[in-house]
N, CA, C and O atoms as a printed pandas DataFrame, in Angstrom:
     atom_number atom_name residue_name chain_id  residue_number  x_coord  y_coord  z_coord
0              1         N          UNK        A               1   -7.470    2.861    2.692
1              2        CA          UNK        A               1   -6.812    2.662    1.414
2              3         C          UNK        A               1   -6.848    3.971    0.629
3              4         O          UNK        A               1   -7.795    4.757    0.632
4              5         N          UNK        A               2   -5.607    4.124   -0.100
5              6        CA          UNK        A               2   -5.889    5.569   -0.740
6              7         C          UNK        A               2   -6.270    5.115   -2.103
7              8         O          UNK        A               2   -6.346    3.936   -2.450
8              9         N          UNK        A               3   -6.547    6.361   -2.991
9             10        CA          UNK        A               3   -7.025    6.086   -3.928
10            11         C          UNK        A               3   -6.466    7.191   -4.864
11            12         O          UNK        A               3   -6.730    8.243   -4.281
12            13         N          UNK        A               4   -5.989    7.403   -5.727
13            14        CA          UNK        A               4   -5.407    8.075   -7.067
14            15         C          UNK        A               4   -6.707    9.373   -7.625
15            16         O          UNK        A               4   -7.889    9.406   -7.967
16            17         N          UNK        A               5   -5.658   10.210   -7.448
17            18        CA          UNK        A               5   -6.778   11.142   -7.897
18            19         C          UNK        A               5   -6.335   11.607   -9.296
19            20         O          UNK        A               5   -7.047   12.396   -9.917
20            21         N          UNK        A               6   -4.912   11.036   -9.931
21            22        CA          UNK        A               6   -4.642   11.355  -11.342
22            23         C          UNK        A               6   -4.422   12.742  -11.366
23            24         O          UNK        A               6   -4.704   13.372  -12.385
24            25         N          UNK        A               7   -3.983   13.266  -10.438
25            26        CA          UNK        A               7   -2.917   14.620  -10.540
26            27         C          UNK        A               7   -1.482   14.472  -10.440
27            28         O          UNK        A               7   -1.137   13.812   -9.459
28            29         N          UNK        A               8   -0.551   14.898  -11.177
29            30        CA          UNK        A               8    0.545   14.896  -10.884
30            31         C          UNK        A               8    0.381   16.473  -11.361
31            32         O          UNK        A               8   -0.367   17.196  -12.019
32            33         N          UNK        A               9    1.842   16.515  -10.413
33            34        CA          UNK        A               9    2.804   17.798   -9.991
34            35         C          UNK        A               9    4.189   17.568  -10.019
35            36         O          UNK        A               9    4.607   16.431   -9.801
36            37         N          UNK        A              10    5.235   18.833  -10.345
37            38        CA          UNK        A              10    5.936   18.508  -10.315
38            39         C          UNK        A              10    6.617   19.404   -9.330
39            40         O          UNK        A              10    5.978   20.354   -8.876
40            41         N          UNK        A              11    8.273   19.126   -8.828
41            42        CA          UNK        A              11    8.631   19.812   -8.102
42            43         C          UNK        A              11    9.121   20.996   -8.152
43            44         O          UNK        A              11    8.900   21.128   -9.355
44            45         N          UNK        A              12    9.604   21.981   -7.863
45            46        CA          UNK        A              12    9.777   23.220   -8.261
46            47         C          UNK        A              12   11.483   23.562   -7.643
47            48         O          UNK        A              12   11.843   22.990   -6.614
48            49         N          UNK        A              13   12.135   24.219   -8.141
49            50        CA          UNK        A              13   13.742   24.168   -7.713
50            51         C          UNK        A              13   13.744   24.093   -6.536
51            52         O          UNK        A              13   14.637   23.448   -5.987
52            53         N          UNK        A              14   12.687   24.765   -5.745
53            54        CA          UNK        A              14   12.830   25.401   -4.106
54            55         C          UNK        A              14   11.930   23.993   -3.777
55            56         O          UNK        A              14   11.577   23.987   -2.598
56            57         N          UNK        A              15   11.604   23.138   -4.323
57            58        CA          UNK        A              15   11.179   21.519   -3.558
58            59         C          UNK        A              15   10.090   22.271   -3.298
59            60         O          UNK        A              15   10.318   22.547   -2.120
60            61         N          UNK        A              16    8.974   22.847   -3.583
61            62        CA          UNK        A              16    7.508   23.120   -3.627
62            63         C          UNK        A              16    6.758   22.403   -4.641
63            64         O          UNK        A              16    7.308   21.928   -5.635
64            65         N          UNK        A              17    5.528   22.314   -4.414
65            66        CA          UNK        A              17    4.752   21.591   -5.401
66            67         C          UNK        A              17    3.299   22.573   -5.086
67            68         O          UNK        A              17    3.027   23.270   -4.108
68            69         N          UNK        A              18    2.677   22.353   -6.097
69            70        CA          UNK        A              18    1.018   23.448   -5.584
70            71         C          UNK        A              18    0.181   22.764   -5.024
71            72         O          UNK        A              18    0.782   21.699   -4.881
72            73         N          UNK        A              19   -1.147   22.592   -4.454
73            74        CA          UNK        A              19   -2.359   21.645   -4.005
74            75         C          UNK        A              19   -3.622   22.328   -5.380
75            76         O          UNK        A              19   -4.070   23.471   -5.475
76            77         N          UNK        A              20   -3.786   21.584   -5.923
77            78        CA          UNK        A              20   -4.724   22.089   -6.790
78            79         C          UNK        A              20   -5.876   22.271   -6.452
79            80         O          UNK        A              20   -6.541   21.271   -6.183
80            81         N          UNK        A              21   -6.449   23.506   -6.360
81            82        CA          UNK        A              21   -7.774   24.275   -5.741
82            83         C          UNK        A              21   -8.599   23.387   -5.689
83            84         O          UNK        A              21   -9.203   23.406   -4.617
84            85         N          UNK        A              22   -9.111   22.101   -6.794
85            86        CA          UNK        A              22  -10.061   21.440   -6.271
86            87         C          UNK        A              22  -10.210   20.274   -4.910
87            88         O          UNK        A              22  -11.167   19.783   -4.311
88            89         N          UNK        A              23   -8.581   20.143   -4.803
89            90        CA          UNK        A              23   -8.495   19.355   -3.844
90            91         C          UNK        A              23   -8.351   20.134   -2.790
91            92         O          UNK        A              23   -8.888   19.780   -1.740
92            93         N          UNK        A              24   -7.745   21.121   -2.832
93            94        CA          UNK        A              24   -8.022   22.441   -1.548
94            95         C          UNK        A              24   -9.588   22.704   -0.886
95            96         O          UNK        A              24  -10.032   22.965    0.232
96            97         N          UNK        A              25  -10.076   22.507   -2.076
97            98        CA          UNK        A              25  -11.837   23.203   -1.628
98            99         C          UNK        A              25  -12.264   21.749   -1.017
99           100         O          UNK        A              25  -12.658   21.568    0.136
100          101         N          UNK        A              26  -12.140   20.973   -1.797
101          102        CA          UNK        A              26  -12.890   19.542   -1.004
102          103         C          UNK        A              26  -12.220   19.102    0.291
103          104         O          UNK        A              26  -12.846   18.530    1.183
104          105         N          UNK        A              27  -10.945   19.387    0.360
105          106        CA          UNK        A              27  -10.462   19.009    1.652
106          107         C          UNK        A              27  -10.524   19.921    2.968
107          108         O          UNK        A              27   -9.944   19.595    4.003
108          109         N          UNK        A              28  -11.385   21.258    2.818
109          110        CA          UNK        A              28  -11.326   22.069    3.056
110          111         C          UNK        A              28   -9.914   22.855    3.509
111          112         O          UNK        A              28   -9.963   22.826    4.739
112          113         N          UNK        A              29   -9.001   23.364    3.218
113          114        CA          UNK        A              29   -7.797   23.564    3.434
114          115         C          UNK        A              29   -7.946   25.068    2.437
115          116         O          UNK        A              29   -8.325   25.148    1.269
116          117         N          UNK        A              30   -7.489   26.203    3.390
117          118        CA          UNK        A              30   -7.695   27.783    2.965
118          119         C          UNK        A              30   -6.242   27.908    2.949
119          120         O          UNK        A              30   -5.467   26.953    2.999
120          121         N          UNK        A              31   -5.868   29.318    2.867
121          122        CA          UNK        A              31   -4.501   29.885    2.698
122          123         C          UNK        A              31   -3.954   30.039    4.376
123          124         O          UNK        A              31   -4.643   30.682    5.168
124          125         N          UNK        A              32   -3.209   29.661    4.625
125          126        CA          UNK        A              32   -3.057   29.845    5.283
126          127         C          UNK        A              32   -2.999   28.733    6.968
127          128         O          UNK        A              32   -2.532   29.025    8.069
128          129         N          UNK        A              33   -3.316   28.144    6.747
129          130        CA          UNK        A              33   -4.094   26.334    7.194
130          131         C          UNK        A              33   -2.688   25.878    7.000
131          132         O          UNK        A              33   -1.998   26.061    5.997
132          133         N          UNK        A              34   -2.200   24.957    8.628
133          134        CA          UNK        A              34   -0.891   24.132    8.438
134          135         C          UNK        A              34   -1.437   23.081    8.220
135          136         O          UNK        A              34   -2.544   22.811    8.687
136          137         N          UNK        A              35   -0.800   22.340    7.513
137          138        CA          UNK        A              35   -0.688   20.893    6.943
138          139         C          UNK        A              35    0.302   19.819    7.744
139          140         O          UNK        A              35    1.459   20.233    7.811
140          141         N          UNK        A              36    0.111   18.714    8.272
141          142        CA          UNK        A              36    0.848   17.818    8.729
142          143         C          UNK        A              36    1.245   16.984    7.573
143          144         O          UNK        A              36    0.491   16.659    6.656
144          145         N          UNK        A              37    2.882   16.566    7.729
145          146        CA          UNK        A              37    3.427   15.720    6.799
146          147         C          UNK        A              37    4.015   14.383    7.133
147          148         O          UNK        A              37    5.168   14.234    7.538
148          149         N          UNK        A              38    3.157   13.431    6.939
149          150        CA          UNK        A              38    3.691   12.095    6.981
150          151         C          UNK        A              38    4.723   10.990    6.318
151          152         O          UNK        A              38    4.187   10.326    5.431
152          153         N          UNK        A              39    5.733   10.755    6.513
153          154        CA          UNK        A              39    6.184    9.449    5.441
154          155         C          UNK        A              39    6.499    8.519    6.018
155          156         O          UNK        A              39    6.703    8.448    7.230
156          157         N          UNK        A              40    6.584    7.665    5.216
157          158        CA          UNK        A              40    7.102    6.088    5.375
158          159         C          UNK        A              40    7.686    5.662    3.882
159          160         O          UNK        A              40    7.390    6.184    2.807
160          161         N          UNK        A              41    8.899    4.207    4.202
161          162        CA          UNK        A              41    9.666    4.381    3.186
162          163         C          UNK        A              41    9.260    4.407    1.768
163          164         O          UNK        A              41   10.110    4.408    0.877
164          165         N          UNK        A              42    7.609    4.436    1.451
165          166        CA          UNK        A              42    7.487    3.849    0.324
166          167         C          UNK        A              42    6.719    5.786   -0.493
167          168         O          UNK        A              42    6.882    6.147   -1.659
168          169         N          UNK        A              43    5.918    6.637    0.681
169          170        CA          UNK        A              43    5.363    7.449    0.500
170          171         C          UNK        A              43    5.396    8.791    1.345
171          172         O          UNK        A              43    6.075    8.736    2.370
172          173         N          UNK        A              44    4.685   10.125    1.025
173          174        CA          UNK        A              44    4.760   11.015    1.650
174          175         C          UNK        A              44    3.039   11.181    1.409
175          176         O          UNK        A              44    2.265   11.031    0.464
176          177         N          UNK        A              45    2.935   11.631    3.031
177          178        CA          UNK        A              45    1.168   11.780    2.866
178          179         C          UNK        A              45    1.118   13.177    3.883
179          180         O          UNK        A              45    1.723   13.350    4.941
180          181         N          UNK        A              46    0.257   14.023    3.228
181          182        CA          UNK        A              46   -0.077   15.232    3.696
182          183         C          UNK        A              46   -1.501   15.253    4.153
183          184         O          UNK        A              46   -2.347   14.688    3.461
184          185         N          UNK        A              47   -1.908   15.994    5.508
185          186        CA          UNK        A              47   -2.606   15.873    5.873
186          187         C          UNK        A              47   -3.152   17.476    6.456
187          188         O          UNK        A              47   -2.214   18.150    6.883
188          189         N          UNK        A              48   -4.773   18.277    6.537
189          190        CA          UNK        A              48   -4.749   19.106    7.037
190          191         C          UNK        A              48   -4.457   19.025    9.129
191          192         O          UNK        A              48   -5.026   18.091    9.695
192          193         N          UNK        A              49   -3.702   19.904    9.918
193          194        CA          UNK        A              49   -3.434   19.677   10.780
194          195         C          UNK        A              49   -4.394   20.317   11.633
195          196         O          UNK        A              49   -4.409   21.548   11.665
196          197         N          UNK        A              50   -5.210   19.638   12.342
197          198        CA          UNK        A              50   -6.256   19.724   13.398
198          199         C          UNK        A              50   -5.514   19.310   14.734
199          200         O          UNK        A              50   -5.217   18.128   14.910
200          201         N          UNK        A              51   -5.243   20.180   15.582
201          202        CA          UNK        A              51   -4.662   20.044   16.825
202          203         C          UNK        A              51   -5.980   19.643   17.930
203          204         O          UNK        A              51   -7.079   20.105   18.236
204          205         N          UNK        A              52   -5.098   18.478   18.299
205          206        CA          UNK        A              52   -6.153   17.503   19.449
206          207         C          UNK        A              52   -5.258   17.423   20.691
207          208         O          UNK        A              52   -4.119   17.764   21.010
208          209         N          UNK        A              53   -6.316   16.810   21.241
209          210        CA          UNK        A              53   -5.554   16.399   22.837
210          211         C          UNK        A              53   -4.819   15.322   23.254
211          212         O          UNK        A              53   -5.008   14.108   23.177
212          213         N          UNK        A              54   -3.608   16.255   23.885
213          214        CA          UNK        A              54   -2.274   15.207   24.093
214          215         C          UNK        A              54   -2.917   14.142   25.058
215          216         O          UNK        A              54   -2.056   13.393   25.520
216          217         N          UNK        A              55   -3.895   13.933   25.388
217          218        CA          UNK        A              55   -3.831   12.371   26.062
218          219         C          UNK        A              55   -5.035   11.801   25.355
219          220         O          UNK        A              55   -4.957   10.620   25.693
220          221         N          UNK        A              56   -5.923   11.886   24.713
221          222        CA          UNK        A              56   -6.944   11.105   23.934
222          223         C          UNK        A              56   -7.117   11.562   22.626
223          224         O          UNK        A              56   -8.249   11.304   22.215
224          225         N          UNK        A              57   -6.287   12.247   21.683
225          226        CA          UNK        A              57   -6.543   12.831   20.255
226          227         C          UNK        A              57   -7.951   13.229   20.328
227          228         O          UNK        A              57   -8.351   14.074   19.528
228          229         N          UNK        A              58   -8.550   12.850   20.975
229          230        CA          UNK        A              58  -10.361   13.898   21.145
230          231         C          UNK        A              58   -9.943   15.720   20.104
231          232         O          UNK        A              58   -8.899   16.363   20.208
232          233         N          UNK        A              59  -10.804   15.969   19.480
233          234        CA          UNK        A              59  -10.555   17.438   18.677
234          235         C          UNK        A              59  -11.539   18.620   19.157
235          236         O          UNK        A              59  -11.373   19.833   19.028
236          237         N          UNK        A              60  -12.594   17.935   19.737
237          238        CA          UNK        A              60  -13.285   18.736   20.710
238          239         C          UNK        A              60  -13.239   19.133   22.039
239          240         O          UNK        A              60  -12.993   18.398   22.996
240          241         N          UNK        A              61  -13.557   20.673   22.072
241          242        CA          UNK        A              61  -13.910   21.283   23.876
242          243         C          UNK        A              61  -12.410   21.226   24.769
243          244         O          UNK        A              61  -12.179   20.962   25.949
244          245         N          UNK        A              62  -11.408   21.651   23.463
245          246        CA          UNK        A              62   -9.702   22.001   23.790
246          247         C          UNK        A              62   -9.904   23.104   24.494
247          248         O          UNK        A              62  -10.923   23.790   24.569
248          249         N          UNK        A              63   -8.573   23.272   25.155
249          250        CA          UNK        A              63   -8.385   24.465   26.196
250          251         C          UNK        A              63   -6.932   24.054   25.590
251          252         O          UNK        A              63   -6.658   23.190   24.756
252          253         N          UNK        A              64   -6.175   24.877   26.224
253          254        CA          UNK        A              64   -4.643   25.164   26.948
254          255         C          UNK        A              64   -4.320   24.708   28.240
255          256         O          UNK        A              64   -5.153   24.941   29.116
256          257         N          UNK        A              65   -3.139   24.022   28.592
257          258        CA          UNK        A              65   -3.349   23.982   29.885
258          259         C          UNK        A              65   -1.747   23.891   30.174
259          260         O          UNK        A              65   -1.414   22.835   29.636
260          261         N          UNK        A              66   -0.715   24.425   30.701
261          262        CA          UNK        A              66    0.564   24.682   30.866
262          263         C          UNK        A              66    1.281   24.461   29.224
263          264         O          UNK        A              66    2.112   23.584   28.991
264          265         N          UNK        A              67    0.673   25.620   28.001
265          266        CA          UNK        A              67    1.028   24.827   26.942
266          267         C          UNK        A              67    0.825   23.916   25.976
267          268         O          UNK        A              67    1.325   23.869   24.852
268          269         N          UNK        A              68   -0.040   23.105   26.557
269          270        CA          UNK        A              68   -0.653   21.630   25.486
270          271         C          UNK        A              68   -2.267   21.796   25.833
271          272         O          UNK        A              68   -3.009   22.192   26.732
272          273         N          UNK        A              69   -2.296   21.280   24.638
273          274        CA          UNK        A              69   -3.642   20.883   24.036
274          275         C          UNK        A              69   -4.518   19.920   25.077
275          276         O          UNK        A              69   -4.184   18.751   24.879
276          277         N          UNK        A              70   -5.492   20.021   26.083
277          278        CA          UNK        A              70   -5.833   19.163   26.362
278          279         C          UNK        A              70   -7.531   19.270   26.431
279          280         O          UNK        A              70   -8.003   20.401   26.548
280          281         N          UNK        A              71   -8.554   17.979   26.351
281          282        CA          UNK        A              71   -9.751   18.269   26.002
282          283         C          UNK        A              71  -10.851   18.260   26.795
283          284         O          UNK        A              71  -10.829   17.179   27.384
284          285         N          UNK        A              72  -11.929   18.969   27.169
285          286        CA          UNK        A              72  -12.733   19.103   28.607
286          287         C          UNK        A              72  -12.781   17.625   29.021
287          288         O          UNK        A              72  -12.520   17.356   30.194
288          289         N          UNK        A              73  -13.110   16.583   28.105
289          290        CA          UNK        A              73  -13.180   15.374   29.023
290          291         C          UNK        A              73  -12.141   14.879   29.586
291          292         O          UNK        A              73  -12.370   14.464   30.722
292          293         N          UNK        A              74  -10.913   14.746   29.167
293          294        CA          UNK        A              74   -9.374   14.926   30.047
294          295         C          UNK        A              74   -9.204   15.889   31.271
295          296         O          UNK        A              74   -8.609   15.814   32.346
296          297         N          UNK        A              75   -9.717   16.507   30.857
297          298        CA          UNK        A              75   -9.760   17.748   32.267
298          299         C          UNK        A              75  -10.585   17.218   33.406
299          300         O          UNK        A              75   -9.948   17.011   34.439
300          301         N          UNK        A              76  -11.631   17.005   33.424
301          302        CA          UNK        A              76  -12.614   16.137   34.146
302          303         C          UNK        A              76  -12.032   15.448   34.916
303          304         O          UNK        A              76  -11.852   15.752   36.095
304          305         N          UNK        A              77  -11.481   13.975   34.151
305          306        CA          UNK        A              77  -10.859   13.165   34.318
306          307         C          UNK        A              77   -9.904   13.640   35.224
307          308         O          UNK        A              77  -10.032   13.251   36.385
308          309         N          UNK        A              78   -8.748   14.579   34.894
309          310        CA          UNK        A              78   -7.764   15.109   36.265
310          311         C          UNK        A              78   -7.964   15.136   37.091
311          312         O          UNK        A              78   -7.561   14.447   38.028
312          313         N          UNK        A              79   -9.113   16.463   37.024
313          314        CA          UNK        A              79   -9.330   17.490   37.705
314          315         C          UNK        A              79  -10.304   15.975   38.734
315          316         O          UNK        A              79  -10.913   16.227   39.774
């Protein structure tokens, strides 16, 4: 469930809006850090983007492997 943090923003001609530093620092999110963007018809939800593994979203003990993200225990598993 989300919960209201009583910030509003507004949009900016170029459709930008800012993240206000305190929610930057607590969410940990630096300059530079991609963000994933979610919606559905009612909302838009932003999220920091942590790249996981294409067959179990696992976020740990990633490699590369022809391209994609995949995680030592998937590898195992293949291999």
């Amino acid at each position: 469930m989300m919960k209201s943090t009583g910030i509003v923003r507004k949009v900016d001609e170029l459709g930008r809006i800012v993240l206000p530093i305190e929610l930057r620092r607590t969410l940990h999110i630096d300059i530079g850090d991609a963000i994933e963007v979610y919606v559905d018809p009612e909302r838009i939800t932003l999220k920091k983007y942590m790249p996981a593994c294409v067959f179990c979203g696992n976020f740990e003990n990633m490699t590369y492997f022809k391209g994609k993200l995949v995680c030592g225990s998937c590898v195992d598993e293949i291999v």
